[in-house]
N, C-alpha and C positions, 0 to 999 in steps of 0.2 A: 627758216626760223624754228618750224617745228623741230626739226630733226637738232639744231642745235639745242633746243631744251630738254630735246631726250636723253640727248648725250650729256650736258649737264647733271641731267638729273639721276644717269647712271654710274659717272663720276662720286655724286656727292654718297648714293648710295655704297659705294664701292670705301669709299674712305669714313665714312660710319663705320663699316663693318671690320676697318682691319683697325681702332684705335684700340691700342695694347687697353689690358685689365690693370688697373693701379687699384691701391688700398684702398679701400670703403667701397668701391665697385662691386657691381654682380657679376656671378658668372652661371652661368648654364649649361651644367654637364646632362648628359642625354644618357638612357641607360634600355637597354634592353628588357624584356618580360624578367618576371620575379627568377632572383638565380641565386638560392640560399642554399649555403649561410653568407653569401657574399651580398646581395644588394637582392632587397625584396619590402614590398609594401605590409607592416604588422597589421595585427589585429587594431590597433587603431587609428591606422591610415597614414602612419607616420614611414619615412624612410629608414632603413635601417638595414643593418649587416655590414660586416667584417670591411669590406670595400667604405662605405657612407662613410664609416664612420673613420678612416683613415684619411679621408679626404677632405671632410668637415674640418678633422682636428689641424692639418697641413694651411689650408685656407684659411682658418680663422689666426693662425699664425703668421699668415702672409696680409691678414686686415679683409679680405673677398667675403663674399658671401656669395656661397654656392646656392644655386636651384638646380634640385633633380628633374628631372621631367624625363616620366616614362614613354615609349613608342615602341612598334614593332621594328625589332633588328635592323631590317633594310630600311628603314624610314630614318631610322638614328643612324645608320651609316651616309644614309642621304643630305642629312641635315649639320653633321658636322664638313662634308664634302666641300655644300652649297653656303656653307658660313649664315647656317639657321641656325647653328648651334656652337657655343663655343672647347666643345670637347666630347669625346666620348670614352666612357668608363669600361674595364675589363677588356681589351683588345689584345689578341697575338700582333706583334710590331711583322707586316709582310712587304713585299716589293710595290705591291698593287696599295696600299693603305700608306705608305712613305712617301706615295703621289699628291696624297694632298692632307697628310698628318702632321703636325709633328711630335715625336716620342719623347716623354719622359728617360734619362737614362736610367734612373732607378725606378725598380719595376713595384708594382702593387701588391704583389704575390706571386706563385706558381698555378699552372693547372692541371692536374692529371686527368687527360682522357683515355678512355676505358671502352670497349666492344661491351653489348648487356644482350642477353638472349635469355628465350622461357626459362625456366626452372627445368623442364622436363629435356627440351634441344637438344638433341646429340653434337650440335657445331659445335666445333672447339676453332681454337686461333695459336696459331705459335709462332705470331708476330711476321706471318708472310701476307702482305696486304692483295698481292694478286691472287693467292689462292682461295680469295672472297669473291671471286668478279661474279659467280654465278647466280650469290644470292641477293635477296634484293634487301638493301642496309638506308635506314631513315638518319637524315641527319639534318640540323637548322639553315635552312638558307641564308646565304652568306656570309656562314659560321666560319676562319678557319680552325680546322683541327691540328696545324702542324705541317710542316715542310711536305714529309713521306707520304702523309694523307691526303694534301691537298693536288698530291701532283701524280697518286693515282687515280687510275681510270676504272671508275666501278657503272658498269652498262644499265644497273637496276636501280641506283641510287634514287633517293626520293627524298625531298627538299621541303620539310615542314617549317611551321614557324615557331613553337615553345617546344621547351624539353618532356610539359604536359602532353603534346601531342605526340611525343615521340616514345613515351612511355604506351598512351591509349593504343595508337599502333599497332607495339609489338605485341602488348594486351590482346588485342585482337585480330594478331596474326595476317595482320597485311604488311606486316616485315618481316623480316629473318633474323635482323641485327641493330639493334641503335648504337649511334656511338654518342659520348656526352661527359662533360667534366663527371666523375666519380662524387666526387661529395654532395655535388648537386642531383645527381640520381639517384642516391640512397634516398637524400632526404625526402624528397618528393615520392619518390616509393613509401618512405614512414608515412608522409604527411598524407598519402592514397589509399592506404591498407595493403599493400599491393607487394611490402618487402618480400613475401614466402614466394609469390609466382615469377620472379623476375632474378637472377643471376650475373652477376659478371665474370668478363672472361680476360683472362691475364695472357701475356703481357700487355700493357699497356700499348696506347697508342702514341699520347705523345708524353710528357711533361716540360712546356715552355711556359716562361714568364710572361705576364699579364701586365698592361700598359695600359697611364692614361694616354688617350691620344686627343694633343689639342688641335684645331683647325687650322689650316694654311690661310683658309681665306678668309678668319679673321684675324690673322696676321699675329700670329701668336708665337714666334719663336723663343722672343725676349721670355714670357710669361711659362713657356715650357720649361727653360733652363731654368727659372728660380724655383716654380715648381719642384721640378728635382731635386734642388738643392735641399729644400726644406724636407721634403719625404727621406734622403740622407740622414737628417738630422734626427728626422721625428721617429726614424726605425730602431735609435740609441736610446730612447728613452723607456725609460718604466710603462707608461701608458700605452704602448705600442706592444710590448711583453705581454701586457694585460688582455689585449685585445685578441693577442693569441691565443691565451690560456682562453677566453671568454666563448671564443668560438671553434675552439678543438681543431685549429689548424696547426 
């Protein structure tokens, strides 16, 4: 009898969790540490950047009401996995994340990542990713960077959690190389004092498109397709133009 009410009870939990989002519903997108100008918490506690606010504007046209709720990276990848969360914002679309995602087809944006070394470094990069294996290169845990970069093998690599620590780092010379979206490491260089001591190094690493991903196991396919549809739509408009201009993308 026990076992039968567990299983009941994991049942009814299981079908909670996958009823699709319909209008006037909430939804709960998950977002990784502060990543601006795309999605970061302002001076007064409010959500906000380039990503929020294409997302709010989509949702409020589909009738949803979004909740952001910030975590660390692996805890938001854990949590849209385990259908604790109904999505998660800024994602490269990979093999391993199609296992329990589903994508958006129109995408959020772009991201360019970039190699960043001291100011003074004599490393240079000319886009041959094995000819790094010797140094030791910090990058976010369970970030991907890209096809080429995720499927090389660097012996040194070192697996922080913000792009803050991966800046202090190389600051402090227990790296050799960070890699990291571009616009997000300027800014956070401006926002540290720190633009003079810090360089980037070209070519780029990668530049792929960035996805919402919503959860498998809250049974969200229906809710991805219309999703998309509407971000289609919403990318024609004036308001969307604006948001570019607003944030120098």
């Amino acid at each position: 009898m026990i076992q039968i009410k567990k299983s009941l009870i994991a049942i009814l939990l299981f079908l909670a969790m996958a009823i699709p989002v319909h209008g006037g519903q909430s939804l709960t997108i998950v977002r990784g540490q502060d990543f601006p100008p795309y999605h970061f918490m302002d001076k007064n506690g409010k959500e906000n950047g380039f990503i929020i606010e294409i997302i709010s504007q989509v949702a409020a046209s589909m009738e949803i009401k979004v909740n952001f709720d910030q975590y660390p990276w692996s805890r938001c990848i854990h949590m849209v996995k385990t259908g604790q969360a109904d999505a998660m914002m800024n994602l490269f679309k990979t093999e391993k994340r199609i296992e329990f995602l589903y994508f958006s087809d129109n995408v959020l944006t772009h991201e360019v990542n970039l190699f960043f070394a001291l100011k003074d470094s004599p490393i240079s990069y000319s886009g041959d990713l094995s000819s790094l294996a010797d140094l030791k290169i910090a990058a976010i845990r369970n970030y991907s960077y890209g096809t080429t970069f995720d499927h090389q093998t660097f012996p040194l690599i070192v697996r922080l959690e913000t792009e803050k620590d991966l800046i202090n780092s190389l600051i402090n010379k227990r790296c050799d190389l960070i890699a990291g979206n571009n616009m997000v490491i300027q800014t956070l260089l401006k926002q540290m004092g720190l633009g003079n001591r810090v360089k980037a190094l070209s070519p780029r690493i990668s530049n792929d498109p960035l996805y919402l991903g919503f959860s498998k196991a809250r049974g969200h396919k229906i809710l991805a397709k219309k999703f998309s549809d509407q971000l289609g739509q919403f990318k024609e408009t004036p308001v969307f133009r604006a948001l570019i201009q607003k944030y120098g993308l």
